[in-house]
KEKE-3310 file (N, C-alpha, C; in steps of 0.2 Angstrom, whole numbers, plus 5000, padded with zeros to 4 digits):
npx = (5354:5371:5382:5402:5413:5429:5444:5456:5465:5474:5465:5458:5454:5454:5463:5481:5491:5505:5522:5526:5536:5536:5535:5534:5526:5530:5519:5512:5507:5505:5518:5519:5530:5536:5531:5531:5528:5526:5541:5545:5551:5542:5544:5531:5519:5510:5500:5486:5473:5458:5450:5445:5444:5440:5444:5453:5465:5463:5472:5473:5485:5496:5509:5525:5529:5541:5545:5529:5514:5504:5488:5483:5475:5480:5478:5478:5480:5474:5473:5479:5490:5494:5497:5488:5483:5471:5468:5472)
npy = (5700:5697:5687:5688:5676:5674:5665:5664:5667:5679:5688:5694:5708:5714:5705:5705:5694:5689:5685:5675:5669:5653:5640:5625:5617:5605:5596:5597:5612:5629:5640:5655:5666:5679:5692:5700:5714:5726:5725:5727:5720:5711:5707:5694:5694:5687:5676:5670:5658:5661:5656:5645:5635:5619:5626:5636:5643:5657:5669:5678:5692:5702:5714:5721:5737:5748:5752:5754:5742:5733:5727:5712:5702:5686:5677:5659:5649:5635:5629:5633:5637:5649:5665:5678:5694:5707:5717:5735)
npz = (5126:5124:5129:5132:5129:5136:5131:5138:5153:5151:5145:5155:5161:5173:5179:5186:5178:5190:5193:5207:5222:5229:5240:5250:5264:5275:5276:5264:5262:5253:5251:5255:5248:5240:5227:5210:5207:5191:5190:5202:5219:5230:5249:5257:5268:5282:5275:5271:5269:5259:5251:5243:5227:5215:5205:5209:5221:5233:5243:5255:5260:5266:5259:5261:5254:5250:5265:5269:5275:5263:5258:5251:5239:5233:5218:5214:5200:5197:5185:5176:5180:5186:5193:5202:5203:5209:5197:5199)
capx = (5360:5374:5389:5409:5417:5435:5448:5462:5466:5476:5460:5453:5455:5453:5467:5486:5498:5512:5527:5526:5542:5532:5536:5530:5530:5530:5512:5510:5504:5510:5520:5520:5538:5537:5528:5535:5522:5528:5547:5545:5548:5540:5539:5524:5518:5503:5495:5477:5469:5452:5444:5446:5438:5444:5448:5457:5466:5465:5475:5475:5492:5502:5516:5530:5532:5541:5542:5521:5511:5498:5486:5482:5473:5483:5475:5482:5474:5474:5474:5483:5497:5499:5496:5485:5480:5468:5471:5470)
capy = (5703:5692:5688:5688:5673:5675:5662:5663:5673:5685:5691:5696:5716:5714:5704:5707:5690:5689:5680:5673:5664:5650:5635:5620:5612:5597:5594:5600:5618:5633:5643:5661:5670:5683:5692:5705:5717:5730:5725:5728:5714:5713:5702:5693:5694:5683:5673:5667:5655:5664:5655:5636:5632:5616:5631:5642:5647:5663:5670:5689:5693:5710:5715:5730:5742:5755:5754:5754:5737:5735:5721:5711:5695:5685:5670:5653:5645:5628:5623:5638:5636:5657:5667:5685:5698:5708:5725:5743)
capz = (5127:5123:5133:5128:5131:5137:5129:5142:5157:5151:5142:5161:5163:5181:5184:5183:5181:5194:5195:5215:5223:5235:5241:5250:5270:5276:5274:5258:5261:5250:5258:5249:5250:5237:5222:5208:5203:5189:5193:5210:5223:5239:5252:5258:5278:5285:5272:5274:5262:5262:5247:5237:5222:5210:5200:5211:5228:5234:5245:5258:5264:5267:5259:5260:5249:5247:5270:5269:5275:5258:5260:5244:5238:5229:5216:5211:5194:5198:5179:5171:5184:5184:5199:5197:5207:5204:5192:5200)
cpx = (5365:5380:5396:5411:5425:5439:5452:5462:5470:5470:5456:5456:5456:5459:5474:5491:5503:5516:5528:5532:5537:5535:5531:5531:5527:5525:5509:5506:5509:5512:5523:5525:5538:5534:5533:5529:5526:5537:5549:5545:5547:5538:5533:5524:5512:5498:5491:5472:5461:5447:5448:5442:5443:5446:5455:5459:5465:5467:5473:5481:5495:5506:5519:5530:5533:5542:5533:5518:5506:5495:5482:5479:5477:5479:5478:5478:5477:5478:5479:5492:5501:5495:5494:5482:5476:5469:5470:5475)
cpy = (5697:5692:5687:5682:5674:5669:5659:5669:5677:5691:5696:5705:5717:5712:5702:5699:5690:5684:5679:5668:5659:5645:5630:5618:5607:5593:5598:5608:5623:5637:5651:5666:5677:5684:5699:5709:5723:5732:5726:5722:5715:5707:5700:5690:5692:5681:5671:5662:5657:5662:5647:5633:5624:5622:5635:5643:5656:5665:5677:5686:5701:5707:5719:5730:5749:5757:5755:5745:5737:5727:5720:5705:5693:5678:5664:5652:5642:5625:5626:5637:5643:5659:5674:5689:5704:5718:5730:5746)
cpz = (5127:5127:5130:5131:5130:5136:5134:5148:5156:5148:5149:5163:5168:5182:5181:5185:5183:5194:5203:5215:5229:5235:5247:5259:5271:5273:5269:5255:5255:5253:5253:5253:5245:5231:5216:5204:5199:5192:5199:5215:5229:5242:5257:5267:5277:5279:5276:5268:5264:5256:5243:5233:5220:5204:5204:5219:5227:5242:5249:5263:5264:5265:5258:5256:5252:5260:5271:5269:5268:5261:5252:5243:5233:5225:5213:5206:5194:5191:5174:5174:5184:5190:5197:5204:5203:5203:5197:5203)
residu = (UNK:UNK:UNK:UNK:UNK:UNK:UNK:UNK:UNK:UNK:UNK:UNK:UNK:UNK:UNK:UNK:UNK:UNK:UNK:UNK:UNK:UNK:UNK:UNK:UNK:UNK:UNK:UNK:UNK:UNK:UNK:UNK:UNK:UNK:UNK:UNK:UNK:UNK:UNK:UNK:UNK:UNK:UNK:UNK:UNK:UNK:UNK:UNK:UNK:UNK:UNK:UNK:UNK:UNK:UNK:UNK:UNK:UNK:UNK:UNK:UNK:UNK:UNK:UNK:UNK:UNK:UNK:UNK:UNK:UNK:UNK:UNK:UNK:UNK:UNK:UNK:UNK:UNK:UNK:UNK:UNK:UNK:UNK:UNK:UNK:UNK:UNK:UNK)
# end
């Protein structure tokens, strides 16, 4: 059986690229302020860096919508330099 090599991440089904507003403190953490999924912005309550590759942070935080807590993982690609969560 053979397998499909994927090109690029936009190719990944699973996961949807976001634009994120983040910034930086003192001691060089990221400091995650906002995403916009499907036009919608919402901000981001209690990051947790839950995983570090050389590929990739990822990220679980909450954030409102809509008055509703959602809880969400969010990904950095290190190399890609785009931020993705994942599709559903």
């Amino acid at each position: 059986m053979a397998g499909v090599v994927l090109r690029t991440i936009n190719e990944c089904n699973h996961l949807k690229i976001i634009p994120v507003i983040s910034s930086f403190d003192s001691k060089g953490n990221i400091v995650l302020l906002y995403i916009r999924v499907d036009g919608e912005s919402m901000k981001i309550y209690n990051p947790f860096l839950v995983e570090s590759t050389y590929e990739r942070l990822t990220y679980q935080c909450d954030v409102l919508n809509w008055n509703r807590v959602k809880s969400i993982k969010l990904s950095y690609h290190i190399e890609k330099h785009v931020w993705s969560l994942v599709a559903g």
